[in-house]
C-alpha positions as CSV (number, residue, x, y, z in Angstrom):
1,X,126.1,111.0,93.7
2,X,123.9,113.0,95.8
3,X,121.2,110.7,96.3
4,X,124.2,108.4,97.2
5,X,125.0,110.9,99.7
6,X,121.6,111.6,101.3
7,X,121.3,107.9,101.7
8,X,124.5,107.4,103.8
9,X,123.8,110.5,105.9
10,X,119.9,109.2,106.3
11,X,121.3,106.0,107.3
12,X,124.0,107.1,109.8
13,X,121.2,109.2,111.3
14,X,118.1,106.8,111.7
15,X,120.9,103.8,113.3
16,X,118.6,101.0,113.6
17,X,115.4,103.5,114.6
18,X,112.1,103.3,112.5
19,X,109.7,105.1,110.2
20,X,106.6,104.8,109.8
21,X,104.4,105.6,106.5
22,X,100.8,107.0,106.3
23,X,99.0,107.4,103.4
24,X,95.3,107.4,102.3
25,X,94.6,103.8,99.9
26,X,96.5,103.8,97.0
27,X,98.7,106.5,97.8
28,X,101.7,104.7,97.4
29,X,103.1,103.8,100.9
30,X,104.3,100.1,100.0
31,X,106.1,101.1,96.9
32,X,107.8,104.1,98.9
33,X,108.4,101.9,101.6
34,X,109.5,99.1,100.4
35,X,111.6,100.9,98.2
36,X,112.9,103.0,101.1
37,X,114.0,100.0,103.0
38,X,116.2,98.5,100.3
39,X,118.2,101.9,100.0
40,X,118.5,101.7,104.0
41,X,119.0,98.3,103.8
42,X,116.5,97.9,106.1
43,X,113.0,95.8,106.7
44,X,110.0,96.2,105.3
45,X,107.1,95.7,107.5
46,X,103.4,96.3,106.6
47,X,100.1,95.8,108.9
48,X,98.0,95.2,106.4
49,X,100.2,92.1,105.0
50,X,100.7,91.2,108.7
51,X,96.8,90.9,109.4
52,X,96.0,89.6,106.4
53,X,98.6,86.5,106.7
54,X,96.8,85.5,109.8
55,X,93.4,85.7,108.5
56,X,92.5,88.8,111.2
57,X,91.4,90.9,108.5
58,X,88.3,91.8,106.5
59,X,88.5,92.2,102.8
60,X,85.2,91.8,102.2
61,X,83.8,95.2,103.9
62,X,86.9,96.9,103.9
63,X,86.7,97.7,107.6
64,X,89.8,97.8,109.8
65,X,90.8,95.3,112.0
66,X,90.0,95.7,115.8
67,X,92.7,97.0,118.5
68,X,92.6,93.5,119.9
69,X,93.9,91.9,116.7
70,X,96.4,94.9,116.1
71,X,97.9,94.0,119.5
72,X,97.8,90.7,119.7
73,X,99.4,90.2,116.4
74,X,100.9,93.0,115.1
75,X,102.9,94.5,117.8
76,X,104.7,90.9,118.5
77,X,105.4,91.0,114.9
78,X,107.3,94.1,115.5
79,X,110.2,92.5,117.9
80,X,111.1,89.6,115.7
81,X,115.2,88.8,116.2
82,X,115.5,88.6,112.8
83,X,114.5,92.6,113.0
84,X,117.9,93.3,115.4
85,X,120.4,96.0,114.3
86,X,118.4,96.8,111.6
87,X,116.3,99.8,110.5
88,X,112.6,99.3,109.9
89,X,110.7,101.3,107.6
90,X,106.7,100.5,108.5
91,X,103.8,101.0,106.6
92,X,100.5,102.0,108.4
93,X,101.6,100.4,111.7
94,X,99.0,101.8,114.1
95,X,95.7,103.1,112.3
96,X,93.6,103.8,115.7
97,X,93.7,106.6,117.6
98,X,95.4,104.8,121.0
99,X,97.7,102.6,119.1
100,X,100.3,105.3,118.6
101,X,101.6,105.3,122.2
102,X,102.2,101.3,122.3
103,X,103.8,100.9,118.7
104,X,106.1,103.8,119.8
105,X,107.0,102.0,122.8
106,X,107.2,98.4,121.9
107,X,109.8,99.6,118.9
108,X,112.3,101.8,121.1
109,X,112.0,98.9,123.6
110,X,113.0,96.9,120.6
111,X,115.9,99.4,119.6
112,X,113.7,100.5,117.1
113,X,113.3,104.3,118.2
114,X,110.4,105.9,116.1
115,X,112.9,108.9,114.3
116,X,110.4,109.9,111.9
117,X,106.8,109.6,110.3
118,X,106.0,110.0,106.6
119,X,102.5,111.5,105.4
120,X,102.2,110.7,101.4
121,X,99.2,113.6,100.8
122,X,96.8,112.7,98.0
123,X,93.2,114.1,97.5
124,X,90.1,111.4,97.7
125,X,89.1,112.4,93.9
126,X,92.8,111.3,93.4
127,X,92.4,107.8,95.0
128,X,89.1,107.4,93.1
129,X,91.2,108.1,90.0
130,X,93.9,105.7,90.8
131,X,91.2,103.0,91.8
132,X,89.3,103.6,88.5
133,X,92.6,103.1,86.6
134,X,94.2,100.2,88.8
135,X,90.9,98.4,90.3
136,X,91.7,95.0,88.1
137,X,95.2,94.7,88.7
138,X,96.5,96.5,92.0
139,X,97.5,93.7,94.6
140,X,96.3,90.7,92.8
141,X,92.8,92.1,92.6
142,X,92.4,91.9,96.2
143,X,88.5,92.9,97.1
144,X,89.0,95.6,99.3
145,X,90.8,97.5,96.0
146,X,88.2,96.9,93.8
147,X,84.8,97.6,94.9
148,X,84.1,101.3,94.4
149,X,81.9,100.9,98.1
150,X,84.7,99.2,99.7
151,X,87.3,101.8,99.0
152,X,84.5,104.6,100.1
153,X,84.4,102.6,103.4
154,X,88.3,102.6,103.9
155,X,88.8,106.3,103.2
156,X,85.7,107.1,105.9
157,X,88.0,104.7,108.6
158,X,91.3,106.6,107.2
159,X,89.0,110.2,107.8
160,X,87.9,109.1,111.5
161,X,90.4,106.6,112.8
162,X,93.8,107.3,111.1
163,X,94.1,111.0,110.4
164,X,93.8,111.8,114.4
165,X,96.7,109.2,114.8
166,X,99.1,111.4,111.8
167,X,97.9,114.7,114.0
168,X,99.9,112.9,117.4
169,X,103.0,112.7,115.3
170,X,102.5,116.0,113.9
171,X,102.0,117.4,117.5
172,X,105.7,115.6,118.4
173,X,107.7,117.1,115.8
174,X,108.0,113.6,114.1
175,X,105.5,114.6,110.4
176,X,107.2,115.5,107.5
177,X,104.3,115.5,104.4
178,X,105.0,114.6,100.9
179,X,102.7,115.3,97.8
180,X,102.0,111.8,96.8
181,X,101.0,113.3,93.1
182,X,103.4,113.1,91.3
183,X,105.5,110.2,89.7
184,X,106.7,107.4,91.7
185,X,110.0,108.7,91.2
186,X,109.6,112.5,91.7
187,X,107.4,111.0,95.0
188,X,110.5,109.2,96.4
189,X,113.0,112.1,95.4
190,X,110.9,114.2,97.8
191,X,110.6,111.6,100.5
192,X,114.5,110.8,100.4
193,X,115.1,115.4,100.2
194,X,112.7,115.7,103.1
195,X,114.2,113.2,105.3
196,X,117.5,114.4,104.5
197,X,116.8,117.3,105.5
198,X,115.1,116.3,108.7
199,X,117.9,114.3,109.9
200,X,120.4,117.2,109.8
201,X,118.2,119.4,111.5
């Protein structure tokens, strides 16, 4: 009954805004996410799924995409009709430092009003754990999950490129941080307890 309860009350408060999940690789941010969005009944969006659809990414070094493809394709995904009245829970949109400031305003011009971002916390040893465990399996065996040199190069670009994007929401007020370490459930009690709590702030 009080998870039932925190739901409604997150739901009344984030109105058809959006939150957006960061998280080093194999943290968890799909399964929170798309998790998240069926208890909001809202839409699951992800960049990476985005790029990859269209062919604009590069599993095969494990590099992000470039700003150009982000805006060109990503942000237009971001103002589909199909999206109206509802809430969007994102994962990862807008890695670069400088991409923050036009995903922010491309969803509140959509009626998607950035209300809060998520930061699942785990350690590097941690992801080379998970990957160790999970490296034939985890997304179909994409390439980008299994090579121990491509996940090196992906936490580097999270290191450089997305950690001073997380530190621009921190500096707004918008960061709540979660300890991604724990069991997928124990993870998403924290996530739905910390946005409760946010949202009656």
């Amino acid at each position: 009954m009080e998870h039932f309860a925190q739901i409604t009350t997150i739901k009344q408060w984030l109105g058809t805004g959006s939150i957006n999940i960061f998280g080093i690789q194999f943290s968890g941010k799909d399964t929170v996410g798309k998790r998240l969005a069926n208890d909001l009944d809202g839409k699951f969006i992800s960049s990476g799924d985005i790029l990859r659809a269209s062919g604009e990414t590069d599993q095969k070094t494990g590099v992000l995409t470039s700003q150009e493809s982000f805006f060109n394709i990503v942000l237009p995904h971001l103002v589909k009709p199909e999206f109206s009245n509802k809430p969007l829970v994102l994962s990862t949109i807008g890695r670069w430092i400088g991409e923050e400031q036009p995903v922010m305003k491309t969803l509140s011009d959509a009626g998607h009003e950035t209300k809060i971002v998520i930061l699942l916390n785990i350690s590097e040893e941690e992801v080379l754990r998970r990957y160790e465990i999970a490296r034939d399996t985890r997304n179909g065996g994409r390439e980008d999950d299994i090579n121990k040199e491509k996940v090196e190069t992906r936490l580097k670009w999270f290191r450089d490129k997305t950690l001073p994007v997380i530190e621009v929401y921190r500096q707004m007020g918008l960061l709540i941080e979660v300890n991604g370490e724990q069991s997928r459930d124990e993870v998403y009690a924290e996530v739905i307890q910390k946005l409760y709590n946010f949202s009656r702030a």
